[in-house]
N, C-alpha and C positions, 0 to 999 in steps of 0.2 A: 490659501496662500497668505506670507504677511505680508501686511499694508506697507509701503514704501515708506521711508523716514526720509530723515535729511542726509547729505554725501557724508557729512561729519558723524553724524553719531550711527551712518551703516557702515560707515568703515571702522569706523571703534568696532562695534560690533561682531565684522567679517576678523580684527587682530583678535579678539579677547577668543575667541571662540576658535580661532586657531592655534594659538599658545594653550589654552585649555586643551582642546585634542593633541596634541605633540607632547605636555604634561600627564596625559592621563592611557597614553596609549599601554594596551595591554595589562591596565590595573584590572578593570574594573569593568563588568560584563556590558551596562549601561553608558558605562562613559567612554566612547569611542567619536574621533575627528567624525566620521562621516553617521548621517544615522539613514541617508537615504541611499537607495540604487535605481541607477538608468535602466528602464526596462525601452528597447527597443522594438516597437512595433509591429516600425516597417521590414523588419527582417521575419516576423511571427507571420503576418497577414502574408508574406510571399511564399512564404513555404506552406501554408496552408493550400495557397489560392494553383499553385505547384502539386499538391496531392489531390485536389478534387479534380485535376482535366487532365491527371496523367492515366495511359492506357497501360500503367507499367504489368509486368507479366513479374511478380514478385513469385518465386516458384513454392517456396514451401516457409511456414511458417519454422522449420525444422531446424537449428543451428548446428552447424559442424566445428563451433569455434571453442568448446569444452578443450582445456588445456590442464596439465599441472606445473606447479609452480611451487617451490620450494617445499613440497609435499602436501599444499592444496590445490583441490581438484578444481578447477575457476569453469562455472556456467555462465553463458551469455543472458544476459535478462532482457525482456523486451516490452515496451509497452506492450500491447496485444494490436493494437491499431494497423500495425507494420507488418503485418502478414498477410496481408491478401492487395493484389491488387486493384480488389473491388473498387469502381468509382462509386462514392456516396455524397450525399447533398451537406455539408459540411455542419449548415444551421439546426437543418433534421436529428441530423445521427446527436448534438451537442445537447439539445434537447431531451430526444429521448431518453441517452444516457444518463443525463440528471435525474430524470424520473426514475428510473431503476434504481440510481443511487438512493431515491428515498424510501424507497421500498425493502431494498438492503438493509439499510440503516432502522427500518421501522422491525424488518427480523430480527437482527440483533438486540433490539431495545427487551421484546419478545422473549427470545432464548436468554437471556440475565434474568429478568423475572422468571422466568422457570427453573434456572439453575439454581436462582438464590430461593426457591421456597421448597425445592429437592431438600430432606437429608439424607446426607450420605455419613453413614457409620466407616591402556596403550594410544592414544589418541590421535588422529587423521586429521587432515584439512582437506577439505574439493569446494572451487571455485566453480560458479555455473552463469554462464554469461543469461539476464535479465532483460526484458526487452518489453518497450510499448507493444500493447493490445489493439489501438485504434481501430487500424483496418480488419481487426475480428470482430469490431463492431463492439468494442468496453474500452474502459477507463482506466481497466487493470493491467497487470504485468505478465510476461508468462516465459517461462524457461523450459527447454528441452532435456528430457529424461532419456535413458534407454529401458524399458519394462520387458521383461521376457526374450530381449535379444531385439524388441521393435522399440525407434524412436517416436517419442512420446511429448505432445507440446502442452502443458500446463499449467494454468492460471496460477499464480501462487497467494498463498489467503495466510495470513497471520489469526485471523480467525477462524479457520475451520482445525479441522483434527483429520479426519478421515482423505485418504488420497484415492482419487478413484480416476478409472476412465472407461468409454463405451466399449462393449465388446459387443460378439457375435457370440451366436446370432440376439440380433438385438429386437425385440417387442415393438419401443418404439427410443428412436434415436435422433438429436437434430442433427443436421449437416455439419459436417467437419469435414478441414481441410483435407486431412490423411487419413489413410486407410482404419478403421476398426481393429483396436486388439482383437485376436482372435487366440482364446486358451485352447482350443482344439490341436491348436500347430507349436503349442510350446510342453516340454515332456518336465519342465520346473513348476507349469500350473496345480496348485493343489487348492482343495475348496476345505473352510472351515466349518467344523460340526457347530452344532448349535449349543450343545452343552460345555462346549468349553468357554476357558474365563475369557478368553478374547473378545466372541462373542458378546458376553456378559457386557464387557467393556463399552460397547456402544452406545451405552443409555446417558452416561459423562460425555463422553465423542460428540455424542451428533443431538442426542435429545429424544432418541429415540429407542426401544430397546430392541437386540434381533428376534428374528422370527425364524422359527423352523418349516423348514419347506423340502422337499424331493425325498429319496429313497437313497441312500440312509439322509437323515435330517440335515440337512447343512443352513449354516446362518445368512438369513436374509437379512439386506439393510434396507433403510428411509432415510434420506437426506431430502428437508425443504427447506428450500432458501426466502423464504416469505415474502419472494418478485411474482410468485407462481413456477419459479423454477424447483424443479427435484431430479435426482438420481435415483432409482431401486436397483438390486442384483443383489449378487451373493457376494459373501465374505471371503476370500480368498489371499492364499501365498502367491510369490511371483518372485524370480530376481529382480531386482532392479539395480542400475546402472548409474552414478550419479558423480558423472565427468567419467574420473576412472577406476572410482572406488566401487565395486560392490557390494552389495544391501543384500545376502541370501535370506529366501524365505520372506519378504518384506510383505509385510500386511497390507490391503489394499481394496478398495469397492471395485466390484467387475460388475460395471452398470448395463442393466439388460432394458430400460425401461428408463429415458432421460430425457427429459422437456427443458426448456427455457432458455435463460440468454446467455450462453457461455461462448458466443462470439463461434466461431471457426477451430480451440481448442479443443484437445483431445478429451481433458479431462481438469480436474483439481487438485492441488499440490498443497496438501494442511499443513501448516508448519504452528500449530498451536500446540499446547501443553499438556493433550491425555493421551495416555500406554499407547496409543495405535496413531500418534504422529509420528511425521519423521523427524522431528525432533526427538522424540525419547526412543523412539526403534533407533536411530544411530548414536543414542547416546553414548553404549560404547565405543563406539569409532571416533565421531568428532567430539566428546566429551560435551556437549549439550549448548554448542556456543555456533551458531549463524550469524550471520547478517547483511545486508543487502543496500545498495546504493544505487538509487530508483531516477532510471533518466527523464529527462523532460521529453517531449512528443515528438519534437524534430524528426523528419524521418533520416532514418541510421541511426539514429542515437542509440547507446543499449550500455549498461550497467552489467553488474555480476552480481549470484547468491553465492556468499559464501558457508561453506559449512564446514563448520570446525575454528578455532580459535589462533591461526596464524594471521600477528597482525603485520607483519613484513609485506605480507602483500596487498596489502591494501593502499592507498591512492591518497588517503588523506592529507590536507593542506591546511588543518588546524588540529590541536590536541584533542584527544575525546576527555571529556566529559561526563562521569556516570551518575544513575540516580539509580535507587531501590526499587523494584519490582515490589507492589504493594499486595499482601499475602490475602488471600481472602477463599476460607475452605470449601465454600460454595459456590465460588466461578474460578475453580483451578484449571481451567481452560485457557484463559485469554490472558491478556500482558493489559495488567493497571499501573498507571504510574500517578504520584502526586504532584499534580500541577499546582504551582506555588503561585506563579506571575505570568503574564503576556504584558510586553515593551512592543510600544507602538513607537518608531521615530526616537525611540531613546525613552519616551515618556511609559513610565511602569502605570500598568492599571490599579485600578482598586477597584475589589467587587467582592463581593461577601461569600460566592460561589466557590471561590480557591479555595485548594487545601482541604476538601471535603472525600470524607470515605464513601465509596474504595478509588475514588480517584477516578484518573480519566483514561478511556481504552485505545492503548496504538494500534491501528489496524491496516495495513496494506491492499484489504479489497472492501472497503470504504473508501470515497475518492477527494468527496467534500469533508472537512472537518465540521463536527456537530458542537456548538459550545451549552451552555447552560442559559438560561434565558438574562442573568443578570448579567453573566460574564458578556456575555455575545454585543449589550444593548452598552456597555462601558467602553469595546472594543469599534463598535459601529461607531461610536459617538467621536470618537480621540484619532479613527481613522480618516472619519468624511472632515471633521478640523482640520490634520494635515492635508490633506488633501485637497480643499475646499476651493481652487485656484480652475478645476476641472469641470467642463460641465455634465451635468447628471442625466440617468437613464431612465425608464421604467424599468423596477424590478420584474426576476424570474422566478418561478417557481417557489424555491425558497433562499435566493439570491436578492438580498431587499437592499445593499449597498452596490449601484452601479452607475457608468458613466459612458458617456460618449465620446470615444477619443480618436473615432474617423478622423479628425482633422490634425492628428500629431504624427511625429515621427518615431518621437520616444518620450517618454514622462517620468518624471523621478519619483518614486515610490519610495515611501518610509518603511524602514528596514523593521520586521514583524520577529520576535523571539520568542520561544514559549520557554519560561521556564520551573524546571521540577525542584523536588529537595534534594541538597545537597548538594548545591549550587551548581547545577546540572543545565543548561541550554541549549535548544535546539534554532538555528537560526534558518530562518522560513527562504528559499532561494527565492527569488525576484519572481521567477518564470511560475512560481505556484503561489503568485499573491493572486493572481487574475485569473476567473472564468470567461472565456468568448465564447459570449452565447451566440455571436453573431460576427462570422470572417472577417469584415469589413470595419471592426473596432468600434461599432455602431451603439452596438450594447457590450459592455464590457464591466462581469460584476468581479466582488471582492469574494476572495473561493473560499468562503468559511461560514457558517449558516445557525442558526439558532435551536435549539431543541424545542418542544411543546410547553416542559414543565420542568423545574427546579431540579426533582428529583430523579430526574432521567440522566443515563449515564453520556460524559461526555466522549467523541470521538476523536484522534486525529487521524485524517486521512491521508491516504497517498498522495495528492496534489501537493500539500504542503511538508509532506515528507521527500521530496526532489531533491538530487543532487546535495546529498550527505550520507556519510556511510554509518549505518545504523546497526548496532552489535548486541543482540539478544544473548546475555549470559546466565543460561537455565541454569545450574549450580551453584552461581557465584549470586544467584539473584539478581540480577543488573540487569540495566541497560545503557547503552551509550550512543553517543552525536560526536559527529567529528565531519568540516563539510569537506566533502570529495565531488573534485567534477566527474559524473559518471561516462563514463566513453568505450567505447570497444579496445577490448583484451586481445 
């Protein structure tokens, strides 16, 4: 906090600084009247304290609220949280799922060094309502499909490729909400041979290559997520259903054999960049262009995935802003962008870390953002300055800026921007500057986190991608920010 001055020269102060924001409004990304926002507390602590003593009988993760709309098909998005209505220990489950998030984030570090020392030699829109994960026990988001004529709840990952869900009969499968695909009872199931190039495909996809198995051969997959979770099964066709467009023949894992922590989810929904995502299997439909507006945890709260490039329907409440998809032929998977700047409170960093190839990876099932060790220690430093008015916490896990603010009602937070080339900006909403590790605002860290080493690739995660509508353009090479308050369709 600053130090009090005198009435005279705080009030010079309080005019210059307002004539300055009224002169500069809408020039200039950094110079805006306000650089802070009210993050209200006591509204977070009650609705939290509201979901761990409710008996609610929430019946299925399943959304019936898929609509179209000027010839996009709109799915409801959801945290994952919001589907069951398991009581959980609030502090526990916050916890845990940070750890998993590092275990996530250490895969990924993982699958890039593999990728990068690999060589490798009429258009639709549908809207799909997004929704908190929470009460499935993740961090992540998850939207409802229709596969085979049965709906279908899952996780969506800008990271993965492969879409998969449990079938029957299953080996070994964890608990989920709703019923088991079962290809026995659908006459569109078909199983892919092992010698074809689809097949082939999955060594880019997943990391893994297929295996031939059964009478005639059909392609087996592997998916590990390096939490200790995985999927096996076979390769397989399927219709799928997505709002009210149909996907015939749609590639897909029919997992016979799936461990780990995918919450109460049926299965995973790849929306990354190789032959057997649904981004390039609908490419001729929606022309190669998504994207999604990720709601905060509230419960009810829920967003849309859109698929396809109608922007009339979209919610936004600022202009987007694009930057270039940064090209790189041995992680033609994932979505890099070149992060130029992050503005703390108005004040632009400097750190020797921006601006580095191949850049930094936007990712939707990462949850904490990972920065580079110089960027993160520039970013720590310029936040706990403004901020310094608050009293501090013990750090978590890998939550090393935190504070105590049991005793607030609401605190003004300095307004957090990332931005790429091209004069391209993401502004951080208020509700995804803070980690509560603890209900009661007791320990309360800053949701952005340091990587090990220099060279390690940067993330931003879903927490700080909240409530803005984010437009993946596979063709056009782009991406775009534009902030949208996310809400039910």
């Amino acid at each position: 906090m600053v130090k009090q001055t005198s009435s005279f020269h705080a009030l010079l102060i309080v005019f210059v600084f307002f004539f300055l924001g009224v002169a500069a409004k809408g020039v200039h990304s950094f110079q805006e009247k306000n650089y802070h926002n009210l993050l209200n507390l006591q509204n977070i602590i009650l609705q939290w304290q509201q979901q761990q003593h409710q008996n609610g009988e929430l019946s299925s993760c399943l959304s019936q609220r898929s609509r179209s709309v000027k010839g996009a098909t709109i799915l409801q998005m959801k945290h994952r949280a919001y589907c069951s209505g398991k009581v959980i220990n609030w502090n526990k489950e916050q916890q845990k799922l940070l750890a998993l998030d590092v275990l996530h984030v250490n895969y990924l570090q993982s699958r890039i060094k593999n990728l990068h020392s690999f060589n490798k030699n009429g258009v639709l829109d549908t809207q799909i309502p997004i929704t908190s994960g929470v009460k499935l026990q993740t961090l992540n988001y998850i939207v409802t499909v229709e596969l085979g004529g049965r709906q279908m709840t899952l996780i969506v990952d800008t990271g993965s490729d492969l879409t998969w869900v449990q079938c029957q009969p299953c080996k070994l499968c964890y608990n989920q909400q709703d019923p088991l695909f079962n290809p026995s009872m659908s006459p569109s199931y078909k199983q892919i041979l092992c010698n074809s190039s689809t097949c082939k495909s999955l060594e880019i996809a997943t990391g893994n290559s297929g295996l031939c198995g059964g009478n005639p051969p059909t392609c087996n997959y592997y998916v590990s997520y390096g939490d200790g979770s995985y999927t096996r099964g076979e390769l397989a066709r399927e219709n799928l259903n997505l709002g009210t467009i149909p996907v015939i023949n749609f590639v897909f894992g029919c997992g016979r054999n799936n461990h780990g922590l995918f919450g109460g989810a049926s299965g995973l929904l790849g929306l990354g960049r190789s032959d057997i995502s649904v981004v390039s299997q609908t490419s001729s439909i929606f022309g190669g262009v998504f994207s999604y507006c990720l709601p905060s945890m509230e419960a009810g709260a829920s967003g849309s995935l859109v698929l396809g490039g109608n922007y009339s329907v979209y919610r936004n409440s600022t202009p987007f802003s694009y930057t270039r998809m940064i090209p790189n032929p041995q992680l033609t998977t994932f979505y890099f962008l070149n992060l130029t700047s992050i503005s703390i409170g108005g004040v632009q960093l400097q750190a020797p870390g921006f601006g580095k190839f191949p850049g930094i990876l936007i990712d939707s099932g990462t949850v904490i953002s990972r920065l580079p060790p110089g960027i993160y220690r520039a970013l720590k430093a310029e936040f706990s300055k403004q901020f310094s008015g608050y009293p501090s916490a013990p750090g978590y896990s890998i939550l090393e800026t935190c504070y105590n603010l049991s005793s607030y009602q609401e605190v003004n937070v300095p307004i957090m921007k990332f931005q790429f080339e091209g004069n391209s900006a993401m502004h951080v909403d208020v509700r995804g500057m803070f980690y509560f590790v603890k209900s009661d605002a007791s320990q309360v860290c800053l949701a952005l986190a340091s990587l090990s080493f220099e060279d390690e690739i940067g993330i931003i995660g879903n927490y700080q991608q909240r409530n803005q509508r984010i437009v993946y353009d596979i063709k056009e090479s782009k991406v775009g920010f534009a902030g949208e308050t996310c809400s039910s369709i």
